[in-house]
VODRENDO-867245 format. One record per atom (N, C-alpha, C, O): residue number from 1; atom name; x, y, z. Coordinates in Angstrom, 3 decimals, decimal comma, padded with zeros to 6 digits. Example, Ala and Ser with C-alpha at 12.3 -4.5 7.8 and 13.67 -1.06 7.14 Angstrom:
# residues 2
<1 "N" <013,190 -005,690 007,800>>
<1 "CA" <012,300 -004,500 007,800>>
<1 "C" <013,200 -003,300 007,800>>
<1 "O" <014,236 -003,319 008,465>>
<2 "N" <012,850 -002,250 007,080>>
<2 "CA" <013,670 -001,060 007,140>>
<2 "C" <012,900 000,030 007,870>>
<2 "O" <013,409 001,138 008,039>>
END
This chain:
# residues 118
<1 "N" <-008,193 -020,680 -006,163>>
<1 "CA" <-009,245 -019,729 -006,475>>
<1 "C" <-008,812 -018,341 -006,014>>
<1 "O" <-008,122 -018,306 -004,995>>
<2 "N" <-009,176 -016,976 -006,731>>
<2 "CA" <-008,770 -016,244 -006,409>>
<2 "C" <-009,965 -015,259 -006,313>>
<2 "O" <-010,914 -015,712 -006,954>>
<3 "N" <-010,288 -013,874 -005,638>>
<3 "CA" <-010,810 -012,892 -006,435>>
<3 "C" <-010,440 -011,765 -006,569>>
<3 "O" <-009,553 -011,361 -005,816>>
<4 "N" <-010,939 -010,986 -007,464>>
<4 "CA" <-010,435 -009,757 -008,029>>
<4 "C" <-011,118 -008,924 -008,126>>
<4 "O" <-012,312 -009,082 -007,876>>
<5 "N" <-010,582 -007,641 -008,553>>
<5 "CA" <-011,670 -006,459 -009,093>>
<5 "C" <-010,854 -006,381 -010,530>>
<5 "O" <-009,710 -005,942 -010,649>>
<6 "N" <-011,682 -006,899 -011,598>>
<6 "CA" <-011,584 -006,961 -012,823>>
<6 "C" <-011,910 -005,557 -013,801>>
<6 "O" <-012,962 -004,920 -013,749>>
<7 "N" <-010,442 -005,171 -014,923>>
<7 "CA" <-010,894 -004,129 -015,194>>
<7 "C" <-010,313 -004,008 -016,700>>
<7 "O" <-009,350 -004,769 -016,601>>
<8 "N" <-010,294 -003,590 -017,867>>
<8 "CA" <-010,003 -003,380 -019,192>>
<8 "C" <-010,090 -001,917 -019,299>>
<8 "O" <-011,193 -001,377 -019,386>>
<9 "N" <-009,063 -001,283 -019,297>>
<9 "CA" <-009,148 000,355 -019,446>>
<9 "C" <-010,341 001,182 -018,305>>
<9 "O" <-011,135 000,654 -017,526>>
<10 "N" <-010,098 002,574 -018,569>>
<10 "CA" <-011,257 002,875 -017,595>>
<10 "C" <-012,207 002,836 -018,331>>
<10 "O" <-013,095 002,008 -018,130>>
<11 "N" <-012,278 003,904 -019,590>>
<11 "CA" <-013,395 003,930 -021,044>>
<11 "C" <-014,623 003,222 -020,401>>
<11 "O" <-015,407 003,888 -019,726>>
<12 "N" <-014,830 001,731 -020,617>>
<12 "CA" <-015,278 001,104 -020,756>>
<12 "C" <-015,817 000,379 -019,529>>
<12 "O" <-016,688 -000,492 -019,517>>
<13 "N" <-015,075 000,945 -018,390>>
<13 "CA" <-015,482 000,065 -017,159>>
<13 "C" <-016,173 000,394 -016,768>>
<13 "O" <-015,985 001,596 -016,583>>
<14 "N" <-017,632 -000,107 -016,211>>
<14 "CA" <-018,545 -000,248 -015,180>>
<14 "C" <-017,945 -000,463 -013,887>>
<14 "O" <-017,534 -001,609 -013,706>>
<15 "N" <-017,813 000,266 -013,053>>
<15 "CA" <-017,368 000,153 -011,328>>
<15 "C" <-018,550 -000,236 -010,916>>
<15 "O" <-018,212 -001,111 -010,119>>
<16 "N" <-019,878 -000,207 -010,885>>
<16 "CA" <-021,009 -000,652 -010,181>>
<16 "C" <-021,675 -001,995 -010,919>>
<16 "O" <-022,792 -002,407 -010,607>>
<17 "N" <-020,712 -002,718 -012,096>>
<17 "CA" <-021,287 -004,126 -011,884>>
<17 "C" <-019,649 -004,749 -011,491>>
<17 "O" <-018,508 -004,395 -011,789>>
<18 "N" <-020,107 -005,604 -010,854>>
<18 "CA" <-019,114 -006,947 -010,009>>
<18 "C" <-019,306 -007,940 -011,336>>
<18 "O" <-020,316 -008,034 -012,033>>
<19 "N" <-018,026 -008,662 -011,484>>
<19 "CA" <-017,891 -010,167 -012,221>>
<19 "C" <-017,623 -010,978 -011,174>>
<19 "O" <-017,331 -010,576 -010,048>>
<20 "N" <-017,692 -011,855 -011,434>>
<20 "CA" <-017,577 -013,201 -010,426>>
<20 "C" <-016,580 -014,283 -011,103>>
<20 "O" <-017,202 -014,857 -011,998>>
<21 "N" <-015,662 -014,617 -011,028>>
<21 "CA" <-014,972 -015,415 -012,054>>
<21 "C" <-014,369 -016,762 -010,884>>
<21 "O" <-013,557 -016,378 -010,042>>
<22 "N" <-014,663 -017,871 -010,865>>
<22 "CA" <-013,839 -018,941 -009,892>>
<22 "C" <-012,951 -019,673 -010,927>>
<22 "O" <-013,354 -019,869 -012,074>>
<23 "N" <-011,582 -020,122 -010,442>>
<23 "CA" <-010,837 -020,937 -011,782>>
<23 "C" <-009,394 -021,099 -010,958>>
<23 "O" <-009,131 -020,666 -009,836>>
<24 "N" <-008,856 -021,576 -011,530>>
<24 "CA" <-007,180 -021,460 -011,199>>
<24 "C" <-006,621 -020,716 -011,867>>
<24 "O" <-006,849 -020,555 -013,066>>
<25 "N" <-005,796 -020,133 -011,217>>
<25 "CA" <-004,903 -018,890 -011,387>>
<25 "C" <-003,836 -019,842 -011,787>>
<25 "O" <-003,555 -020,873 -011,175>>
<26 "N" <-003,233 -019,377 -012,937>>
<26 "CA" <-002,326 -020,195 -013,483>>
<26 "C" <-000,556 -019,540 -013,036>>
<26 "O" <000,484 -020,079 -012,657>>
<27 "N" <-000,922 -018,333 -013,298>>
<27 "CA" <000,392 -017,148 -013,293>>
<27 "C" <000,139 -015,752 -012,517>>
<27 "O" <-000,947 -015,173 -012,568>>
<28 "N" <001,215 -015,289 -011,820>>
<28 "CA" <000,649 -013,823 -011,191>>
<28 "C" <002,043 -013,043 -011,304>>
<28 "O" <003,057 -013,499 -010,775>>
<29 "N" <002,040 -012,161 -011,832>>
<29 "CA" <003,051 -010,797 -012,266>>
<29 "C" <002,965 -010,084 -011,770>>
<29 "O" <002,005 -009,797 -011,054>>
<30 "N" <004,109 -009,386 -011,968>>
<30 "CA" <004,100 -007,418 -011,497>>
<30 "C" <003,992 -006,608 -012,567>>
<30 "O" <003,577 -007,710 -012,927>>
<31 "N" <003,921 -005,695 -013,611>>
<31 "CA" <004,617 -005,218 -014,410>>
<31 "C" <003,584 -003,650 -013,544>>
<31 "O" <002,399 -003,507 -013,244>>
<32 "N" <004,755 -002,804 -013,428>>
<32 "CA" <004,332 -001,522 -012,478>>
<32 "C" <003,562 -000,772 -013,716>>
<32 "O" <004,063 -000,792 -014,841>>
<33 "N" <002,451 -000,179 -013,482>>
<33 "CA" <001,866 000,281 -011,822>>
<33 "C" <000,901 -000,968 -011,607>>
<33 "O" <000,183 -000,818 -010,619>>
<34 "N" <000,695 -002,249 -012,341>>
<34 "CA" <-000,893 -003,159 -012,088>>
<34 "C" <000,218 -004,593 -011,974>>
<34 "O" <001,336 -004,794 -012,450>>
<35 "N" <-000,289 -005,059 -011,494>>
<35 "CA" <-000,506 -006,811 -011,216>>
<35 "C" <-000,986 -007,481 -011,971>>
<35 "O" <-002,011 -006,874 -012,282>>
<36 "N" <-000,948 -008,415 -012,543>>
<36 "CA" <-001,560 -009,304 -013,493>>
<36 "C" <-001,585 -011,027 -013,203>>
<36 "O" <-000,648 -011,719 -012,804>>
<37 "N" <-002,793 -011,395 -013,498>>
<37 "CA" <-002,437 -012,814 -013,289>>
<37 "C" <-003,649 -013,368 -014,418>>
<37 "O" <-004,657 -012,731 -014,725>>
<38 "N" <-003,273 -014,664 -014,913>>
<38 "CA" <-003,671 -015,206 -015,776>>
<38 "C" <-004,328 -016,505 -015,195>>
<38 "O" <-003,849 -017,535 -014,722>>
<39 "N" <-006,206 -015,859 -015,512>>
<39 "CA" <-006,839 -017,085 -014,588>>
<39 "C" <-007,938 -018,056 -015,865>>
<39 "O" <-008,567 -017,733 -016,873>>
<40 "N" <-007,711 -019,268 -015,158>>
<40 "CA" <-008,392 -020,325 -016,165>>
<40 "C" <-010,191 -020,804 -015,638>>
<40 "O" <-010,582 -021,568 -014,755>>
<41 "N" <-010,685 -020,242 -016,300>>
<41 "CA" <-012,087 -020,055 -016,189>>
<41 "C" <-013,235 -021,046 -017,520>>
<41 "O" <-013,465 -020,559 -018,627>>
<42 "N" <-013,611 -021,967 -017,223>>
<42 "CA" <-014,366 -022,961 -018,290>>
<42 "C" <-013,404 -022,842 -018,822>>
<42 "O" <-012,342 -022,755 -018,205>>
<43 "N" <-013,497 -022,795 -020,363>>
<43 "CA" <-011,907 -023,490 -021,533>>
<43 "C" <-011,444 -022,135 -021,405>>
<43 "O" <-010,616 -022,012 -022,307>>
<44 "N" <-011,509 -021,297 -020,918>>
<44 "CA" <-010,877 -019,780 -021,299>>
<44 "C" <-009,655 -019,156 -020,419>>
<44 "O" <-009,969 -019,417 -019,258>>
<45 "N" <-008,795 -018,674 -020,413>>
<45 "CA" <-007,380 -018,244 -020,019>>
<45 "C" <-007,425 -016,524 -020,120>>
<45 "O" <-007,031 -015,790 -021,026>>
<46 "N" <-008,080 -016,193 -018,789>>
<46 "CA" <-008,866 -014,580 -018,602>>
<46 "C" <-007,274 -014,185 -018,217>>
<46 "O" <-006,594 -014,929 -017,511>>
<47 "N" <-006,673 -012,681 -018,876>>
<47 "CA" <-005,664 -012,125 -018,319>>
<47 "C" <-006,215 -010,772 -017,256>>
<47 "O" <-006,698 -009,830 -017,883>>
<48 "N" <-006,183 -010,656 -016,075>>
<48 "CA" <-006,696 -009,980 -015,252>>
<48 "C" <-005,854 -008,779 -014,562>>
<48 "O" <-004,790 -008,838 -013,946>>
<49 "N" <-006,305 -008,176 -014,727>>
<49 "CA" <-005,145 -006,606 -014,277>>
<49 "C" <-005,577 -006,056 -012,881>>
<49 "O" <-006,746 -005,687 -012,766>>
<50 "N" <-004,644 -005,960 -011,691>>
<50 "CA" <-005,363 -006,045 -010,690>>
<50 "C" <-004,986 -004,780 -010,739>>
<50 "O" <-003,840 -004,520 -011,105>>
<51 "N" <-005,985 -003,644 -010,336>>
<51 "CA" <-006,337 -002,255 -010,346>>
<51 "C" <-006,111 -001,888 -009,168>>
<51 "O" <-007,083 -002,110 -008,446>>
<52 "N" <-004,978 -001,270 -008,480>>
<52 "CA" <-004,388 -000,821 -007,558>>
<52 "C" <-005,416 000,656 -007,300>>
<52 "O" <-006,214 000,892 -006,393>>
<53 "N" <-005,003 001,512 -008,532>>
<53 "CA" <-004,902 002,857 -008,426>>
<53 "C" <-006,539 003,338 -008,299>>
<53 "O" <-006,797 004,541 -008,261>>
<54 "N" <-007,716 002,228 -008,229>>
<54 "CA" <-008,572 002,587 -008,473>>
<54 "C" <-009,419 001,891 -006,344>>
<54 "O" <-010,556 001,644 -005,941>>
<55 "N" <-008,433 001,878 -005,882>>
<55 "CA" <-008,712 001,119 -004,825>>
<55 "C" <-008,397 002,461 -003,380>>
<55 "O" <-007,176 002,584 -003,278>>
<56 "N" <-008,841 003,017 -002,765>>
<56 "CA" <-008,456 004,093 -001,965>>
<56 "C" <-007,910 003,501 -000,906>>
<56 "O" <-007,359 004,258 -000,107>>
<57 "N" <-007,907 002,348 -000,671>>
<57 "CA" <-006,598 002,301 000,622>>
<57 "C" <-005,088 002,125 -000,194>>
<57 "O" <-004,104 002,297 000,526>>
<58 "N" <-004,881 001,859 -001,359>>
<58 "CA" <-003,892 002,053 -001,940>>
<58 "C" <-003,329 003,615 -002,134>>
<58 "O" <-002,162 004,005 -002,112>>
<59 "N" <-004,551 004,367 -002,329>>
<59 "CA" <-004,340 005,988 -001,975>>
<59 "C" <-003,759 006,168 -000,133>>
<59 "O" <-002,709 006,751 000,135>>
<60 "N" <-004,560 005,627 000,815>>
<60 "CA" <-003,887 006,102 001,876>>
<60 "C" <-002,398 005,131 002,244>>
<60 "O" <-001,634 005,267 003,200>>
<61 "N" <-002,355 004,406 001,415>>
<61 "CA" <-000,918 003,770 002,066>>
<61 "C" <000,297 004,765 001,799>>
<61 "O" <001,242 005,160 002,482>>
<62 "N" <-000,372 005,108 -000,139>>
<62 "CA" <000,496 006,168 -000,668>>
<62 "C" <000,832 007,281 000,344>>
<62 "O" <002,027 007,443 000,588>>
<63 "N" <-000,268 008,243 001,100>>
<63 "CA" <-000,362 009,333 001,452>>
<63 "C" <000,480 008,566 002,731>>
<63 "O" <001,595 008,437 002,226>>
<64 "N" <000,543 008,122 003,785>>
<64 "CA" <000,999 007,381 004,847>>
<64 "C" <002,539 007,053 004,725>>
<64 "O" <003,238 007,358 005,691>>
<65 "N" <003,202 006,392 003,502>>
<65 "CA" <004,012 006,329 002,972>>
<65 "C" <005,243 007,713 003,057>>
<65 "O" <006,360 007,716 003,574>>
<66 "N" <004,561 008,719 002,388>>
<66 "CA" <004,572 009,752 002,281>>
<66 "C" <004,902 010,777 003,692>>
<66 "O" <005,641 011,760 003,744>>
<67 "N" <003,999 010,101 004,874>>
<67 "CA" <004,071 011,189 006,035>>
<67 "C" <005,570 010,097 006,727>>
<67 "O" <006,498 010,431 007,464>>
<68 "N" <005,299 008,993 006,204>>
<68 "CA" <006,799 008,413 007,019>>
<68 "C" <007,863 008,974 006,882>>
<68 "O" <008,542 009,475 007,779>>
<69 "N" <008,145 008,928 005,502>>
<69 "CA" <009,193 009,243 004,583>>
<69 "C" <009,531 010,735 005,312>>
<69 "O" <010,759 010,797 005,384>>
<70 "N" <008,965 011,883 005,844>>
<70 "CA" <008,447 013,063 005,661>>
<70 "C" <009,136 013,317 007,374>>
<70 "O" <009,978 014,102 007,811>>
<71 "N" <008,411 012,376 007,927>>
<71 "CA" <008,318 011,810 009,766>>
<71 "C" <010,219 011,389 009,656>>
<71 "O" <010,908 012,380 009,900>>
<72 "N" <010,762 010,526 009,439>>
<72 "CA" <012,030 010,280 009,186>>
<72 "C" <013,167 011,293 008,786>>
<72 "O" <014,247 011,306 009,377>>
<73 "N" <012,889 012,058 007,848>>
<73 "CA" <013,793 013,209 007,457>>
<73 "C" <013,503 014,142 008,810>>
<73 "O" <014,227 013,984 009,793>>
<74 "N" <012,547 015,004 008,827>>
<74 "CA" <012,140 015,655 010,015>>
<74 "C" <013,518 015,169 011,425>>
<74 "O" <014,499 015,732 011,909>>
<75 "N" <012,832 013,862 011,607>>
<75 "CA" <013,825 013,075 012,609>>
<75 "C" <015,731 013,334 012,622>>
<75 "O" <016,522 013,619 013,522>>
<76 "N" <015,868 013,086 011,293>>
<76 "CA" <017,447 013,140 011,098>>
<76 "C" <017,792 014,720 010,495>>
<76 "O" <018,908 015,206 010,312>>
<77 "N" <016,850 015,163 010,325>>
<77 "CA" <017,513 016,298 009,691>>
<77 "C" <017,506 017,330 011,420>>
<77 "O" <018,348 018,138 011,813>>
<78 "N" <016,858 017,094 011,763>>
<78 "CA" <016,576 018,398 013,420>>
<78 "C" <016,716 017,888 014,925>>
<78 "O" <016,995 018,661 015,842>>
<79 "N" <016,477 016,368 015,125>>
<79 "CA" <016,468 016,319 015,870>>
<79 "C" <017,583 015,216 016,265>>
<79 "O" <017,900 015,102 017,449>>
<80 "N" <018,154 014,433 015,309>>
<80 "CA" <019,514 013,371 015,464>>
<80 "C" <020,840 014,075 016,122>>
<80 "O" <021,630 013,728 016,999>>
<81 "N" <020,684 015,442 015,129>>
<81 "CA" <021,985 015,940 014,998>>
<81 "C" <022,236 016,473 017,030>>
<81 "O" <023,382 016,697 017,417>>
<82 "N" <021,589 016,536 017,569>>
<82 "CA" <021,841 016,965 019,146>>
<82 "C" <021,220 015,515 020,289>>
<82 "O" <021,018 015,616 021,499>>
<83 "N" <021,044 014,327 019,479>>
<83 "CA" <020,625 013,081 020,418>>
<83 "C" <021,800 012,742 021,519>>
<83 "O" <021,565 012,195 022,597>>
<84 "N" <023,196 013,185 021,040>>
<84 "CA" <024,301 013,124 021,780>>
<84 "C" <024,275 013,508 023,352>>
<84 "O" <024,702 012,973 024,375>>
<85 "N" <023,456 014,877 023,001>>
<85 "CA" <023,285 015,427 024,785>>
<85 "C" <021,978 014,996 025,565>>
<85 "O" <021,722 015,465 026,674>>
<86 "N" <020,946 013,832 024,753>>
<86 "CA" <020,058 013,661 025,285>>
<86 "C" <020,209 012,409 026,167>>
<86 "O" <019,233 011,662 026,246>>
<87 "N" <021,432 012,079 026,894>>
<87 "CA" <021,711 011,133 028,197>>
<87 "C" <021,628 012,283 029,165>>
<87 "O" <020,864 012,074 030,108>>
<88 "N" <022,339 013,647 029,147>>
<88 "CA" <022,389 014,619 030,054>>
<88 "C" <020,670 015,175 030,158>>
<88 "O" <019,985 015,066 031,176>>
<89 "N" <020,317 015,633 029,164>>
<89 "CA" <019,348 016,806 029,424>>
<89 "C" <018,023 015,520 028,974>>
<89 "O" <016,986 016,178 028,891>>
<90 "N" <017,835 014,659 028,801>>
<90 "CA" <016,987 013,904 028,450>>
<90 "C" <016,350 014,156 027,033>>
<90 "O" <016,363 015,208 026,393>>
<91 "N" <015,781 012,928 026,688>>
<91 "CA" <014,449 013,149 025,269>>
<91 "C" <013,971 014,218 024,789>>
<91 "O" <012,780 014,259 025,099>>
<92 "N" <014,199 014,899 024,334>>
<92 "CA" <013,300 016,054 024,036>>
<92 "C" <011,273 015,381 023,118>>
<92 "O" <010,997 014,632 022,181>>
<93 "N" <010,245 016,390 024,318>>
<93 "CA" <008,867 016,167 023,689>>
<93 "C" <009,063 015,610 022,288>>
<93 "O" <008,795 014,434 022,040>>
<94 "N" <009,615 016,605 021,206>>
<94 "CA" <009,683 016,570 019,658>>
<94 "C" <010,410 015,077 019,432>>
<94 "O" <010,351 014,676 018,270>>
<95 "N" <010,929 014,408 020,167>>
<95 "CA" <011,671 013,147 019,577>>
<95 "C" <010,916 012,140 019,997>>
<95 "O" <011,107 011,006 019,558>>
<96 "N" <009,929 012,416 020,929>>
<96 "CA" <009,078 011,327 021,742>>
<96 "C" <007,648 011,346 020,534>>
<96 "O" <006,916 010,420 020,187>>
<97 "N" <007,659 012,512 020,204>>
<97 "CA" <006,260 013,058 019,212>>
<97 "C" <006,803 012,148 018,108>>
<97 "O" <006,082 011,194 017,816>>
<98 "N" <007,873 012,277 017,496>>
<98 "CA" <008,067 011,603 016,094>>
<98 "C" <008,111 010,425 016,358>>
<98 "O" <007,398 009,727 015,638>>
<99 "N" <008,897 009,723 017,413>>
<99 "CA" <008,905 008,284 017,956>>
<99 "C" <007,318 007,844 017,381>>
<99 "O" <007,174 007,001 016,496>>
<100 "N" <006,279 008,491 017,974>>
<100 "CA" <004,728 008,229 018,323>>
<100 "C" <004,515 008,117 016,929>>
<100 "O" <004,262 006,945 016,647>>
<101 "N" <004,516 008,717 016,138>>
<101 "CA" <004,102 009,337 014,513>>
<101 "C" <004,651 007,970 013,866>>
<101 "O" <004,115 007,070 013,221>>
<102 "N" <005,519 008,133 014,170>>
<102 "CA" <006,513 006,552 013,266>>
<102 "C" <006,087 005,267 013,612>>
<102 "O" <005,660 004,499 012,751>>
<103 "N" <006,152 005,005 014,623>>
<103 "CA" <005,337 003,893 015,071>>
<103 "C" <003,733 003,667 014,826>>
<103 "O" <003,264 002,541 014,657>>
<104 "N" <002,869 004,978 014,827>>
<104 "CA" <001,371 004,792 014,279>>
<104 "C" <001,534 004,393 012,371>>
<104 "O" <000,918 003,615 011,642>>
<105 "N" <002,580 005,292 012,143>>
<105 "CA" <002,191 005,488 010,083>>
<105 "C" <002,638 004,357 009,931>>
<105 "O" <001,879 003,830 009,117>>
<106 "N" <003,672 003,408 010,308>>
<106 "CA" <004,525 002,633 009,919>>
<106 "C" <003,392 000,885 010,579>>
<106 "O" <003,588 -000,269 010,196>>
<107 "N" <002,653 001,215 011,281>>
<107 "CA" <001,768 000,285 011,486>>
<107 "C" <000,343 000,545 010,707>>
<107 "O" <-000,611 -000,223 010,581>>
<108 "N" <000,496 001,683 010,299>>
<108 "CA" <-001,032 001,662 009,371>>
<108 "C" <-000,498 001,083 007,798>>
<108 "O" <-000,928 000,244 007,005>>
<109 "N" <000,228 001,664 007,818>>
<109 "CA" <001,284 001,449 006,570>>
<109 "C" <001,225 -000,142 006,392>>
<109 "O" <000,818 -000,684 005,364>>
<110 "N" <001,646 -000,761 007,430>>
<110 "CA" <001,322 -002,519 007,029>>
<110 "C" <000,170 -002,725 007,070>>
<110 "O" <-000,134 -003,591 006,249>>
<111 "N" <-000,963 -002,219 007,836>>
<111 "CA" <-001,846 -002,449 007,434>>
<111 "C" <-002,829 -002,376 006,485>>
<111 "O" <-003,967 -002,831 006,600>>
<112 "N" <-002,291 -001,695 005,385>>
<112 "CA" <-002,828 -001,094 004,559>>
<112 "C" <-002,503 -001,806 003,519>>
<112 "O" <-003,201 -001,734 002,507>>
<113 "N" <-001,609 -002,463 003,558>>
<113 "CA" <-000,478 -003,319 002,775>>
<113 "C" <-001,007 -004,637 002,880>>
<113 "O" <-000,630 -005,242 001,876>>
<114 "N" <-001,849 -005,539 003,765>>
<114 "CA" <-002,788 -006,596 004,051>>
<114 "C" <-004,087 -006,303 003,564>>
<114 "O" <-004,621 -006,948 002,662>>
<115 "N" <-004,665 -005,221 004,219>>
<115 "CA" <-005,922 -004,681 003,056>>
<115 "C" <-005,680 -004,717 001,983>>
<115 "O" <-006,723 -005,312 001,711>>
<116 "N" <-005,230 -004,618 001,078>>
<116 "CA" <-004,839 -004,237 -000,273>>
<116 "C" <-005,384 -005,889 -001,093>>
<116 "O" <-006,168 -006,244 -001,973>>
<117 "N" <-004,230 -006,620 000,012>>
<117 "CA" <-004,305 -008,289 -000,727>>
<117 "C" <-005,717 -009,456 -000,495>>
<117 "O" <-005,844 -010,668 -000,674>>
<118 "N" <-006,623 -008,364 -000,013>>
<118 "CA" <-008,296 -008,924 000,348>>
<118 "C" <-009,165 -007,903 -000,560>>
<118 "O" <-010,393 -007,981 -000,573>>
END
């Protein structure tokens, strides 16, 4: 059994009514940007498009994604290139700050990534 947020174009979609569908999921795909899986409901074989882009923690994983990616360059582009002298003169604040940043986005980031699949 699975559930979903069921959708056929936007046109046409109602966001404020819910379907309810219980059945076996026969098949589940990728084809980018939606998910698809093909669920068996009374005699009928529903193809279901799972709507990422219409879901806002899929927006903040994006944006999160984004500050990693962002957090990482930052890292290697300014502060790698002199890590050599940081046994002598120690850590610099700015490498302890990005340490912090990377470790929060990169744990919201999975978490956002578990939300997604509920």
């Amino acid at each position: 059994m699975a559930f979903s947020v069921l959708h056929h174009g936007w046109a046409n979609y109602d966001q404020t009514k819910t379907l309810d569908y219980t059945g076996l999921v026969e098949e589940i795909t990728y084809e980018n940007p939606h998910g698809m899986l093909q669920l068996q409901h009374e005699d009928k074989t529903w193809t279901v498009v799972l709507a990422l882009a219409s879901d806002p923690v899929f927006h903040i994983k994006l944006i999160l994604l984004l500050i990693g990616g962002l957090n990482a360059g930052f890292f290697h582009r300014f502060l790698a290139p002199s890590s050599t002298d940081w046994e002598q003169s120690g850590v610099p604040m700015a490498a302890r700050a990005v340490t912090v940043c990377s470790i929060v986005v990169w744990t919201a980031v999975i978490a956002c990534g578990r939300l997604l699949a509920h």
